[in-house]
C-alpha positions in Angstrom: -1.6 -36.7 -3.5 -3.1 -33.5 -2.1 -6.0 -31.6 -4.3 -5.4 -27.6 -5.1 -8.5 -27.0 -3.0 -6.4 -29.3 0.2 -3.0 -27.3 -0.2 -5.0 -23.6 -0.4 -6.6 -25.0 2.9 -3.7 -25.9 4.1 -1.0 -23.6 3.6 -3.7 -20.5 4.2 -5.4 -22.0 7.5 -8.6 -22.0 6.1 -11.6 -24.8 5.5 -11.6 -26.7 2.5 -15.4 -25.8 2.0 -14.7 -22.2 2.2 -11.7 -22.5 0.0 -13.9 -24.9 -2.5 -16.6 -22.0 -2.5 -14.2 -19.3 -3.3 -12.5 -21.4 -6.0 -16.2 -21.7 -7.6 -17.2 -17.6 -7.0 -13.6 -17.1 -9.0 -14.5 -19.5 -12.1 -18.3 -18.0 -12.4 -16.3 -15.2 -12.8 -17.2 -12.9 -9.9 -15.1 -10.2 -8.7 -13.0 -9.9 -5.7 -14.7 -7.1 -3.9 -18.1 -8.9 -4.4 -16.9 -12.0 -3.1 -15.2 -10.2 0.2 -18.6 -8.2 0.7 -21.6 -10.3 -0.4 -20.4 -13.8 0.3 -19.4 -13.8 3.2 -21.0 -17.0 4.4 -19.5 -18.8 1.9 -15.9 -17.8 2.6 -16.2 -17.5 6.4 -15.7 -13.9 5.9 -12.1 -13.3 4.7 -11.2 -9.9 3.8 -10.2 -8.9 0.2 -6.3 -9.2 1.0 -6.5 -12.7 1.9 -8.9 -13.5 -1.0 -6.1 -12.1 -3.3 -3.4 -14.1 -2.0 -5.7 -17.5 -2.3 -6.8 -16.2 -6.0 -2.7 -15.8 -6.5 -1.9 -18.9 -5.2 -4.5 -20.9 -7.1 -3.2 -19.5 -10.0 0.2 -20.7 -9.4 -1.0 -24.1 -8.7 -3.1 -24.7 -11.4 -0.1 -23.3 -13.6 2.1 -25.9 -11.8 -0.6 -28.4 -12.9 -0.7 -27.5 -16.3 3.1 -28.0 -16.6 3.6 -31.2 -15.2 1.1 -32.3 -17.9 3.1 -30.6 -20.4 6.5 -32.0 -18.9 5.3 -35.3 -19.1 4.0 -35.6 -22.5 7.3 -33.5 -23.8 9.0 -37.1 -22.2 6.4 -39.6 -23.3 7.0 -38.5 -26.5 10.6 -39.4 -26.3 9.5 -42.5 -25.6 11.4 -42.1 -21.7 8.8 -41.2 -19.0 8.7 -44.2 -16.6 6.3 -44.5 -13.4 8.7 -43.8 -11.2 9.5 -40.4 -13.5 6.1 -39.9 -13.4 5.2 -40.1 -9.6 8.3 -37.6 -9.1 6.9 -34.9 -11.7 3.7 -35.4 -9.8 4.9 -34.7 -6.7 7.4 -32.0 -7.6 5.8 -29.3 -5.4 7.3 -26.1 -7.2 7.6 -25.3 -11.0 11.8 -25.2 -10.1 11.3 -28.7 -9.1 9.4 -29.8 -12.4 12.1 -28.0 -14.3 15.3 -30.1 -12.2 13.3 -33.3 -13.6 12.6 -32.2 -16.9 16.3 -30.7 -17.6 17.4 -34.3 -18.9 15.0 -34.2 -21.3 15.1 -30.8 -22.6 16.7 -30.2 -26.3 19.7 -28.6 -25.5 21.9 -26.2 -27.3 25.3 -27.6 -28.6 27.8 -28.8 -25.8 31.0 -30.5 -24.9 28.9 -33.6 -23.7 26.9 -33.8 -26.9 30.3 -33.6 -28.9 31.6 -36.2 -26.9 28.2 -38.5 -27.4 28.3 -37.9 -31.4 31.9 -39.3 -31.0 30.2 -42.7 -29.7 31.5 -42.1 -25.8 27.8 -42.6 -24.2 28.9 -46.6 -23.4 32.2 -45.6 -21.8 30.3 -42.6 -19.8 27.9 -45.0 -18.6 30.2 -47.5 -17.5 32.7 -45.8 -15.5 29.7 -43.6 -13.7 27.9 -46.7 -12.8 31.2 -47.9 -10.7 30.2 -51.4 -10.4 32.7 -54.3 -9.3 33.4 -55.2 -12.5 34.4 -51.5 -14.0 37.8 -51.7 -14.8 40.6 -48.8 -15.1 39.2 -45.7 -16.3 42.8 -45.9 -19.3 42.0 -49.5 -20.0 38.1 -49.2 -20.3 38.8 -46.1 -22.5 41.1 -47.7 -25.2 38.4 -49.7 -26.4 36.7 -46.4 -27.7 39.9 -44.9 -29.2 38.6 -44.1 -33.1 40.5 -41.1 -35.2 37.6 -41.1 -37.7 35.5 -40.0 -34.9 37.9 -37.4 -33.4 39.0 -39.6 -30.5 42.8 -40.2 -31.1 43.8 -41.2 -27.8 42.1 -43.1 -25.1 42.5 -39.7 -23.0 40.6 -37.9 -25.6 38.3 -41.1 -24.8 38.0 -40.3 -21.0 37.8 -36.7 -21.5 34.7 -37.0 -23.9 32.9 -39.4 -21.1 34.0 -36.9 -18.1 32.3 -34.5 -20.2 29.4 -36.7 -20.4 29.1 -37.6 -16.8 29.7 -33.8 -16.0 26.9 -33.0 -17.4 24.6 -35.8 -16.7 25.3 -34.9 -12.8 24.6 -31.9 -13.4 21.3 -32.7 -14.9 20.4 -35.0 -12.0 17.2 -33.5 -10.0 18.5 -35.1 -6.8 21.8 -33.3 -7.0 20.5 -29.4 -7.8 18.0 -30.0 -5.1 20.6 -31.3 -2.5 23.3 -28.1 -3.6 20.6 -25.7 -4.1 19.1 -25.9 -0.4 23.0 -26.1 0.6 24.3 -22.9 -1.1 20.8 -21.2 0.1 21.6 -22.3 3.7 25.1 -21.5 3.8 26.5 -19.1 0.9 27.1 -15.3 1.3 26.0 -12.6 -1.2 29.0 -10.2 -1.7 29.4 -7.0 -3.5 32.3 -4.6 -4.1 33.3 -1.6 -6.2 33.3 -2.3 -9.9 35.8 0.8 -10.6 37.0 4.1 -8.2 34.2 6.2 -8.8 31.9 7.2 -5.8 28.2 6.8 -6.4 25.6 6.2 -4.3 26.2 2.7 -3.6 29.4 3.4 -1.5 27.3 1.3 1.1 27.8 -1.7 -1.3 31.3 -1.0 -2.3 32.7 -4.1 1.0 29.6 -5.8 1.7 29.0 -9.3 2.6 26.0 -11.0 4.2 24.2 -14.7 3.9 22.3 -15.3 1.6 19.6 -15.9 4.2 19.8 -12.7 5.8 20.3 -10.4 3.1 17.5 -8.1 3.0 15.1 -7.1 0.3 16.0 -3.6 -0.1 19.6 -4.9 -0.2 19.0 -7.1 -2.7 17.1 -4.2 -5.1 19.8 -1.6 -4.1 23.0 -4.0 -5.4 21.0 -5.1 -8.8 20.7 -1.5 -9.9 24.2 -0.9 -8.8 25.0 -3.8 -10.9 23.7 -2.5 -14.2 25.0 0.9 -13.4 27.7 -0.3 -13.8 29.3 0.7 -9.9 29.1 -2.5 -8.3 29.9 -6.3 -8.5 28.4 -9.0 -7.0 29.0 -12.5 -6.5 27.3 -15.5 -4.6 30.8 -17.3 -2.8 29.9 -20.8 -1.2 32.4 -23.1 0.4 33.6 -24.6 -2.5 35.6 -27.5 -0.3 32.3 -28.2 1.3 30.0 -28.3 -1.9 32.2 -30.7 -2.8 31.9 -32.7 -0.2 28.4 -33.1 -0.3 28.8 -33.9 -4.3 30.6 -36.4 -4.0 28.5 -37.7 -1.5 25.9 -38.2 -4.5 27.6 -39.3 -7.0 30.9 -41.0 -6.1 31.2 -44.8 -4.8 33.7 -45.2 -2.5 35.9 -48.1 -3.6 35.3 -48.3 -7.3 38.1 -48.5 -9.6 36.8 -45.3 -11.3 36.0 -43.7 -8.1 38.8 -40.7 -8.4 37.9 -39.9 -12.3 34.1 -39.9 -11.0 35.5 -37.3 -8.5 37.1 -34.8 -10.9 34.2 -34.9 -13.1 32.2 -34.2 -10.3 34.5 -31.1 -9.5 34.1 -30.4 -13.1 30.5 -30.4 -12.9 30.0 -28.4 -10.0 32.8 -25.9 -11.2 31.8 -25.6 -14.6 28.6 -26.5 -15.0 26.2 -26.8 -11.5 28.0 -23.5 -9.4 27.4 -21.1 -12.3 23.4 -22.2 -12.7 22.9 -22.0 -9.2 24.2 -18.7 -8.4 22.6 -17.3 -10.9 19.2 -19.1 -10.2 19.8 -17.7 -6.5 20.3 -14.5 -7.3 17.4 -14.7 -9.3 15.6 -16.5 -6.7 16.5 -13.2 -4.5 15.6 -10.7 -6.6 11.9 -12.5 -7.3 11.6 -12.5 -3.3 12.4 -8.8 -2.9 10.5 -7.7 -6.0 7.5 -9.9 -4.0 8.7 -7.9 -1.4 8.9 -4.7 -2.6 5.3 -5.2 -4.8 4.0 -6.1 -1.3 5.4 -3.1 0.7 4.0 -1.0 -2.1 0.3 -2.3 -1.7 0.2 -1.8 1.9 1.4 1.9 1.6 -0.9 2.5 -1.6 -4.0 1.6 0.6 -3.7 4.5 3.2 -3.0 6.4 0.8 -5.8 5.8 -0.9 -8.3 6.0 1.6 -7.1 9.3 3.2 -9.8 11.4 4.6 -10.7 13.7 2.0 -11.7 17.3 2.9 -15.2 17.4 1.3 -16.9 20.6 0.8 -14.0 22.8 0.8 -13.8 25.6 -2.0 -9.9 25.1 -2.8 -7.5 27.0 -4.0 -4.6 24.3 -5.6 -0.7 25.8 -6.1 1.9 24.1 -8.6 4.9 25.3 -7.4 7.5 26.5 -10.2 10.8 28.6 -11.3 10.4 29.5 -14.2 7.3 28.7 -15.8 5.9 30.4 -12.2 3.1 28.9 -9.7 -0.2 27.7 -11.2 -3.5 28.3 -9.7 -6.4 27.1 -10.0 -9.5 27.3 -7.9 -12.3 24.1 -7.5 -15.9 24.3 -6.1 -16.8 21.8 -3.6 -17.2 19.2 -5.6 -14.1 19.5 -7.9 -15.6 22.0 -10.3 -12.8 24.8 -11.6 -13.8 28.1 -10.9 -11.1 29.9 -11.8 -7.2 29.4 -13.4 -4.2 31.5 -13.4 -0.3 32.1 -13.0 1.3 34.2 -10.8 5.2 34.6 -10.4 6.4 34.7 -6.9 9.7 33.9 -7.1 10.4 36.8 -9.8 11.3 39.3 -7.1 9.5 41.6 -4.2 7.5 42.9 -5.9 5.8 40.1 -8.0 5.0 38.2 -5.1 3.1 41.1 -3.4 1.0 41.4 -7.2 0.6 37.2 -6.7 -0.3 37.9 -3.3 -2.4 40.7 -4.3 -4.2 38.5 -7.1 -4.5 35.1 -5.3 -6.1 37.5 -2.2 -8.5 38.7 -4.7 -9.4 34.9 -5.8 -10.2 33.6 -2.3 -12.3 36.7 -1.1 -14.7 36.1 -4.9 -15.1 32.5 -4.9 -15.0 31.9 -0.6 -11.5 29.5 -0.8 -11.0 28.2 2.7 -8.7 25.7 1.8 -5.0 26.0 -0.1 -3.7 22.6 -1.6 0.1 23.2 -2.4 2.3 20.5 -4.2 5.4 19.5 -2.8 7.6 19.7 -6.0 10.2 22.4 -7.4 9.6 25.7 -5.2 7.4 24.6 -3.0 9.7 26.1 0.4 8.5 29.5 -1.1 4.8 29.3 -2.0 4.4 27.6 1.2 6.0 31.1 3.1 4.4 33.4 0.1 0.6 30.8 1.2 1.0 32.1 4.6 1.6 35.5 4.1 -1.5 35.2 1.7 -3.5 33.8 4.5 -2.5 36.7 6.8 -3.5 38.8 3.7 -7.3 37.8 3.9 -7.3 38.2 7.3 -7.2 34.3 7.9 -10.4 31.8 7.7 -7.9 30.0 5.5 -6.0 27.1 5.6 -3.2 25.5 4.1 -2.0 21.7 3.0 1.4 20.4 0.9 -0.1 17.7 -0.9 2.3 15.4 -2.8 2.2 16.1 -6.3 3.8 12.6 -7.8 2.0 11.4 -10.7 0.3 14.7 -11.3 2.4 16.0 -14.3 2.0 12.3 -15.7 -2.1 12.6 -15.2 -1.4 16.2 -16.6 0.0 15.1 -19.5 -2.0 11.9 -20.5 -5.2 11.2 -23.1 -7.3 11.4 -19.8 -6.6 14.5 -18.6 -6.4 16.1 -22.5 -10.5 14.4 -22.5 -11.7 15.9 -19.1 -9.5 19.6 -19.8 -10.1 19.9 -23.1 -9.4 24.6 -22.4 -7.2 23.8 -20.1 -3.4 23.0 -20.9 -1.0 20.7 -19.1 0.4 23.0 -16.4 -3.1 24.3 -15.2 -4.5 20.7 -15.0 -1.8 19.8 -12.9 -3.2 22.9 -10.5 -6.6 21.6 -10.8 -5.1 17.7 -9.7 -3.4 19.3 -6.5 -6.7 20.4 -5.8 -8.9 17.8 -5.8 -6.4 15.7 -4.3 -6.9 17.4 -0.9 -10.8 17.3 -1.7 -10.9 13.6 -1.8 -7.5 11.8 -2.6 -9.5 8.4 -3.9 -11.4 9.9 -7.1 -8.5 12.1 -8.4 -5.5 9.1 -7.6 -7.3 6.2 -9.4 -6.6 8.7 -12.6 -2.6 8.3 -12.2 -0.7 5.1 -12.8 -0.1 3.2 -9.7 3.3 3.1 -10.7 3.4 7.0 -10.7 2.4 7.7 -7.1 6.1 7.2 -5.3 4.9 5.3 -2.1 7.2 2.4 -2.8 10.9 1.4 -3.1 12.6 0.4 -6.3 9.2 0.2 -8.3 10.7 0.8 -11.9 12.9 -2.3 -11.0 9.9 -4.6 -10.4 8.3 -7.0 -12.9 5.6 -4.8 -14.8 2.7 -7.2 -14.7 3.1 -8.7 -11.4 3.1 -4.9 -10.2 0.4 -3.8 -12.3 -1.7 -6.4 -11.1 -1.2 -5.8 -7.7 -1.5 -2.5 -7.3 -4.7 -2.1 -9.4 -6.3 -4.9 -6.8 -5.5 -2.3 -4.0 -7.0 0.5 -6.4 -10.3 -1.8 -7.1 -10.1 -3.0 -3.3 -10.2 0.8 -2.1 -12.8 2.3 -4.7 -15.4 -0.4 -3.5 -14.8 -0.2 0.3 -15.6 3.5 -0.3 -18.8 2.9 -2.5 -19.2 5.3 -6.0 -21.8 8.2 -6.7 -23.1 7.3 -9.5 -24.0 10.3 -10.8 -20.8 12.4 -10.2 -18.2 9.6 -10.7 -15.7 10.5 -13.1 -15.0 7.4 -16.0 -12.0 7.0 -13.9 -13.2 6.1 -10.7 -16.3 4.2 -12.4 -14.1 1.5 -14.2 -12.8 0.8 -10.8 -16.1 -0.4 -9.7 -16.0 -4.3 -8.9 -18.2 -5.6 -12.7 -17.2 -2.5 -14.9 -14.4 -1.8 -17.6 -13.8 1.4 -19.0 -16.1 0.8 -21.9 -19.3 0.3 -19.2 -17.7 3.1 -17.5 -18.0 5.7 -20.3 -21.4 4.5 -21.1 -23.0 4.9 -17.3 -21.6 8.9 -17.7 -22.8 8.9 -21.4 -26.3 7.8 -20.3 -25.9 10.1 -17.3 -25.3 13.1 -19.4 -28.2 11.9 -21.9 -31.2 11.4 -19.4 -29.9 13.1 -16.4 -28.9 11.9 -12.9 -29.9 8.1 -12.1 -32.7 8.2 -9.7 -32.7 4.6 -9.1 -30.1 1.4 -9.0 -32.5 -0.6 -11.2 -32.0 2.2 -13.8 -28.3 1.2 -13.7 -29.8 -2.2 -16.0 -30.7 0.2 -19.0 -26.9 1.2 -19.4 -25.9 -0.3 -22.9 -23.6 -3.5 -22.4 -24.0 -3.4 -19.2 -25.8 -6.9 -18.3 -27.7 -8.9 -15.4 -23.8 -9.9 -14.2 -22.1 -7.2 -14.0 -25.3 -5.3 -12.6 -25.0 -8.1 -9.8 -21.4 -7.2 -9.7 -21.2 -3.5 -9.4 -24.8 -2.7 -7.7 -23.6 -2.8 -3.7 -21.2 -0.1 -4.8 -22.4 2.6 -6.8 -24.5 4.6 -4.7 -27.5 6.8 -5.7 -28.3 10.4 -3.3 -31.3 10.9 -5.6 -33.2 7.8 -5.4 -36.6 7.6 -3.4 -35.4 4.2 -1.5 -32.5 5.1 1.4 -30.9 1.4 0.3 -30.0 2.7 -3.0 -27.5 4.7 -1.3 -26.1 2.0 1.2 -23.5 -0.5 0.3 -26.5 -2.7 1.1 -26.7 -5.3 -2.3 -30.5 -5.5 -4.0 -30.5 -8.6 -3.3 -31.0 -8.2 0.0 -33.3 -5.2 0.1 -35.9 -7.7 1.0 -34.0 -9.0 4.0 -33.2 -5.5 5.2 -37.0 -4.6 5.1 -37.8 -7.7 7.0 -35.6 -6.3 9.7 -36.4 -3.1 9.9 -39.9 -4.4 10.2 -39.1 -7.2 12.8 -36.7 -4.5 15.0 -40.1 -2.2 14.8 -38.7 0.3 12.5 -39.7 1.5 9.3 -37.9 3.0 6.2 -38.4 6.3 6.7 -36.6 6.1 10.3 -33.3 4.9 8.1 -33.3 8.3 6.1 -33.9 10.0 9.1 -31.3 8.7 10.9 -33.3 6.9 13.6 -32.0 3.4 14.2 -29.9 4.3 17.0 -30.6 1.4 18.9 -30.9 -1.1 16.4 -27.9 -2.9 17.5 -29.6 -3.3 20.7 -32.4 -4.6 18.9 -30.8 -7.6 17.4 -29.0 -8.5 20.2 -32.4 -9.1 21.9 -34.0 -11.2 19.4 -30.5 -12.7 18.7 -28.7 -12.2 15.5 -29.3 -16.0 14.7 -32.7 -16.0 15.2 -33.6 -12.7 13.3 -30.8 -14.0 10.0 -33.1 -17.3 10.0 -35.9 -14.9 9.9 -34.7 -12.9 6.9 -33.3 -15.4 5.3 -29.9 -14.9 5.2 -26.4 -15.0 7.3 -25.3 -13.8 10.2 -22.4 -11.6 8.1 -24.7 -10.5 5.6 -27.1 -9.4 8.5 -24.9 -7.4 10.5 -23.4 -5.8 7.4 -27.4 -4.7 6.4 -27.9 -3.1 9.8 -24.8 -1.2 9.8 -25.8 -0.1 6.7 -28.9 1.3 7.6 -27.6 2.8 11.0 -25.5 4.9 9.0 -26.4 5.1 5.1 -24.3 7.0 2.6 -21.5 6.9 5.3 -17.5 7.2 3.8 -15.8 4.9 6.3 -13.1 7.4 5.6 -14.2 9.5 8.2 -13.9 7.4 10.6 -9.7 8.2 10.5 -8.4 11.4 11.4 -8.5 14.1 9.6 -5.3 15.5 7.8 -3.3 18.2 9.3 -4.1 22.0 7.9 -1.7 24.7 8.6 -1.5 28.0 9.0 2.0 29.0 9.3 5.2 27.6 8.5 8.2 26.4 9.4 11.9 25.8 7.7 14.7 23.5 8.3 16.8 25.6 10.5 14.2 26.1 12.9 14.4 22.5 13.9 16.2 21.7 17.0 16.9 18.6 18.6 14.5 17.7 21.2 11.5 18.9 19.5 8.2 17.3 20.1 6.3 17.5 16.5 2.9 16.3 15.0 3.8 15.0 11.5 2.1 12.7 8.3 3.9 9.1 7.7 4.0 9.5 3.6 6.5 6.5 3.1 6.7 2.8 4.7 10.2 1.3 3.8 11.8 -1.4 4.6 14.0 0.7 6.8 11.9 3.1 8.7 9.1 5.6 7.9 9.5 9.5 6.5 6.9 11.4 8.0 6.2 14.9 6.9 6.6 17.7 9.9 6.3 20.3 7.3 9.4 21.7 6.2 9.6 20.4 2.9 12.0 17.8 3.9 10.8 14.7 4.9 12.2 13.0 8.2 13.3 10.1 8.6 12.2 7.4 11.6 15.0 4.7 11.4 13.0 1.3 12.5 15.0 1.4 15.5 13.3 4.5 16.6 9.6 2.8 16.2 8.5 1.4 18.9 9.9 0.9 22.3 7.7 -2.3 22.4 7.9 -4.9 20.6 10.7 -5.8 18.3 9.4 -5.0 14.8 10.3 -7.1 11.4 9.0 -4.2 9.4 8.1 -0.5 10.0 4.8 -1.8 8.5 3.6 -3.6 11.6 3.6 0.0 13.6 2.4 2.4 11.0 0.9 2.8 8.2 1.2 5.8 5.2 -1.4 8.8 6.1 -0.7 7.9 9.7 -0.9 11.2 11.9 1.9 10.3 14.6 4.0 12.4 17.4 8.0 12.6 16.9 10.8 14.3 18.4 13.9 15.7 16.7 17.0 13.4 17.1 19.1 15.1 14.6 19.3 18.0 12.0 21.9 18.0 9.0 21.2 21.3 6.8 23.8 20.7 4.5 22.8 17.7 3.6 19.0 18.3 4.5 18.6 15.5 6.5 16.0 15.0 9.7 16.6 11.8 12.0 13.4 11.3 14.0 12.0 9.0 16.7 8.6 8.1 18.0 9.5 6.3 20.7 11.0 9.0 22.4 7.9 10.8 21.7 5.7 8.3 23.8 
């Protein structure tokens, strides 16, 4: 039988060493983002999504380990666990499988088949379903059990207590649920239909039928909520005629004397008993695969997200939109810091918005704003038109972004945002969040719930934890690629960092604000609770600006300052040419000596070697910069001025299953059907094209006003 360590190599195409070794880093308890980074020659140099997938699958493995054990002794212990039972558990290759063998033997809740084996009609069961040569007559082998002071007056009471037995026991039978399972999977057809008259949004659903196989996972997700809405109804229909064929198959010896009432138990069972179970285990099954989905499709677009360039240095002015309450304002420093806070009213009549105008002109001209952050919720349409006009105001210099404001009245609201805003109250810190969004999108998202950020599909219908704990990888996963000032990281961000918690978190900004700005990454050691492991942990990732050694502010690990000096030294450089910026041609350097030859010499890996010199080529570098930068306006435009045929630049903000929407910036997102992708190949999801943050070219395809929807295509565009 294959080890956990063979079946990760084999079903994720790598080596059993490097699989072993990243087994091993996971037990000694070593983060994700250290293990993608600084261990590189023990994994072959997988990336953290890959990593994630083998730590989930191990997980699942060893869980599927741990129950077979459990399975086993719950039958030894009824005295019924045979080898051959034994070899079967052991081989059952999901937990579904190790449940089909274990359902014999699981205590049961009060059924016709235990009534009928109180009343003494095991023997009779097991002699008609065994359908040797010698079974007699169903009616004449029954009479022998006939016994009123058990409840069995007749000798039909006698077969229908032993149908009920056999019913069941076929039902039970591992073989049987395995065979019908993979049958109704292959062949059955989900289908849906109005539960009453009323139109709803799921008029889509209201005459829908597709296969089981097919039906997609947005489907799936759409008709489950529609379900418990109470507008639709939904059923799994199989060919009942052919199920039954292949039952019988099974369970039924041709020839027998009892071979008919073996057949109409076995239509009991699979109408009663076995149909039921198995559509609802396959409609579970389908709503576990498109919550996987879903979860999946979430990550990916939470990623770009995440790492979208931020627009560092820029005095910003951030707008929350609003009615009634009117727009908040509030006015951050280049690195985050408020400067100023207010409310204007723009939407309270002419001339309100010329005093807002007026007020938010006087704002940017004191503090220097060159940037204008608005947030896409509730009266947006008009501060965007009422930000222009501003900017023509100043005389312009000034630019504008809408910024999507999900999660920010959630951050706004929260213990977090109460401890960092303490003068501030909830509307105003929601300005402030729209702010430093634009500034750098990373440090002020990790603040928000996942959950709260809107770039999936169906997310409050997915299994808490499972989403949780993916979407907090991506979080941890982006934090480290991007590397952490220590010294102006926010709690927040800081308990991202691969080796901290929140705890180590508040005490690295509670020693910070007790003996000033870390001047060194060994200093990081005199944190309390903060230990030799998670120092290991966390080091390659918190960077320090103030420290006298250009390392400390690489995502070069200590451990390997020493092999970074021994290059520099070997490629005839020296450490003051890396703060300088004068290792232009150290690439060219190893490729001479050989990157073999010089890793030998510094005593580590080729990975670990290339990562150092890139590192030092380019030291405090956000690889965020390396994407393009994020469109700033300075005019707008509205819905009506769309016309078909128009060639627009635009922001992807959502990957679905579907298509994309990309924002052209009129407040109403556009939508690229997946048909209107690519003209290439034929894509499975939007997701293999683009990506959320994406800066991509469309053209207009349609324009519904009334309804305020945008059709889009990029490959027309091309």
């Amino acid at each position: 039988m294959e080890t956990i360590i063979q079946i990760l190599a084999r079903e994720l195409d790598k080596s059993e060493q490097h699989v072993a070794n990243v087994v091993a880093l996971l037990d000694e308890g070593n983060t994700i983002p250290f293990i993608a980074r600084y261990r590189k020659e023990l994994h072959g140099s997988m990336d953290d999504t890959a990593l994630r997938a083998l730590e989930d699958r191990l997980q699942y493995l060893r869980n599927l380990a741990k129950r077979r054990e459990e399975v086993k002794g719950a039958i030894e212990s009824q005295g019924k666990l045979t080898e051959e039972l034994a070899a079967a558990i052991d081989g059952a290759a999901t937990l579904a499988e190790v449940e089909d063998l274990y359902r014999p033997y699981k205590q049961k809740r009060r059924t016709r088949a235990t009534a009928a084996r109180e009343r003494g009609l095991e023997p009779l069961a097991a002699l008609l379903f065994a359908q040797g040569p010698d079974c007699p007559e169903p009616l004449e082998a029954a009479a022998g059990y006939v016994d009123p002071e058990k409840g069995v007056e007749t000798a039909e009471d006698a077969l229908q207590g032993a149908s009920d037995i056999i019913a069941e026991d076929i039902s039970d039978d591992a073989g049987v649920r395995k065979a019908l399972r993979a049958f109704m999977l292959r062949q059955s057809v989900l289908e849906t239909g109005a539960a009453g008259e009323e139109d709803s949004v799921y008029r889509l659903y209201y005459d829908f039928r597709q296969s089981v196989g097919k039906v997609q996972g947005h489907q799936v997700l759409a008709i489950n909520r529609g379900e418990r809405e109470g507008f639709l109804k939904a059923s799994v229909v199989t060919d009942r005629d052919a199920a039954l064929v292949l039952l019988r198959r099974a369970v039924v010896k041709p020839g027998s004397r009892a071979m008919d009432f073996i057949k109409s138990a076995a239509e009991d069972a699979y109408d009663r008993l076995l149909y039921p179970s198995l559509e609802r285990e396959i409609r579970s099954t389908l709503t576990d695969e498109a919550s996987e989905g879903a979860i999946h499709n979430f990550a990916l677009n939470l990623r770009p997200l995440l790492m979208q360039p931020p627009v560092k240095g820029r005095v910003t002015m951030g707008l929350d939109p609003g009615y009634r309450m009117g727009c908040k304002v509030a006015v951050v420093d280049g690195t985050g810091k408020v400067l100023d806070t207010t409310v204007v009213y723009p939407t309270h009549g002419e001339r309100q918005r010329a005093a807002c105008i007026r007020e938010l002109a006087g704002l940017i001209r004191r503090h220097g704003v060159t940037c204008i952050a608005i947030g896409n919720g509730t009266a947006s349409r008009e501060t965007e038109q009422m930000a222009v006009d501003l900017i023509r105001e100043v005389g312009g210099g000034v630019s504008y972004m809408i910024v999507s404001e999900a999660g920010a009245s959630v951050y706004s609201a929260s213990k977090l945002a109460a401890e960092e805003f303490p003068e501030y109250d909830v509307n105003l810190r929601s300005a402030v969040s729209i702010a430093r969004r634009l500034q750098d999108p990373l440090a002020e998202l990790v603040k928000i719930d996942p959950k709260a950020i809107g770039v999936g599909q169906y997310q409050h219908d997915m299994p808490p934890k499972r989403l949780d704990e993916a979407l907090l990888g991506v979080v941890e996963d982006c934090v480290n690629s991007v590397g952490v000032d220590v010294n102006t990281a926010s709690p927040s961000l800081l308990q991202r960092v691969a080796g901290l918690n929140a705890a180590t978190a508040k005490n690295v900004v509670k020693y910070r604000e007790e003996n000033g700005a870390f001047t060194s990454r060994k200093q990081i050691l005199k944190v309390p609770k903060l230990g030799p492991k998670a120092f290991e942990q966390c080091a390659g990732f918190l960077r320090v600006p103030e420290s006298k050694t250009a390392l400390d502010n690489t995502a070069v690990h200590p451990e390997s300052y020493a092999a970074a000096e021994k290059l520099l030294a070997l490629t005839g450089h020296a450490m003051a040419d890396v703060a300088a910026g004068r290792l232009g041609d150290l690439d060219a350097r190893i490729r001479e000596s050989g990157a073999q030859a010089l890793a030998e010499a510094c005593g580590v890996g080729v990975p670990t070697l290339l990562d150092v010199a890139k590192e030092l080529q380019k030291p405090g570098r956000d690889p965020r910069d390396e994407l393009p930068p994020p469109i700033l306006r300075t005019d707008v435009m509205v819905l009506k001025d769309l016309q078909p045929g128009m060639v627009l630049t635009g922001t992807v903000r959502n990957v679905i299953d579907f298509g994309v929407f990309v924002d052209i910036g009129v407040h109403q997102d556009g939508l690229v059907h997946i048909s209107q992708i690519s003209s290439g190949k034929f894509l499975k999801h939007p997701s293999e094209a683009v990506s959320v943050g994406d800066i991509v070219k469309v053209v207009v395809l349609e324009v519904d006003e009334k309804k305020k929807r945008i059709s889009l295509s990029m490959k027309q565009a091309k």
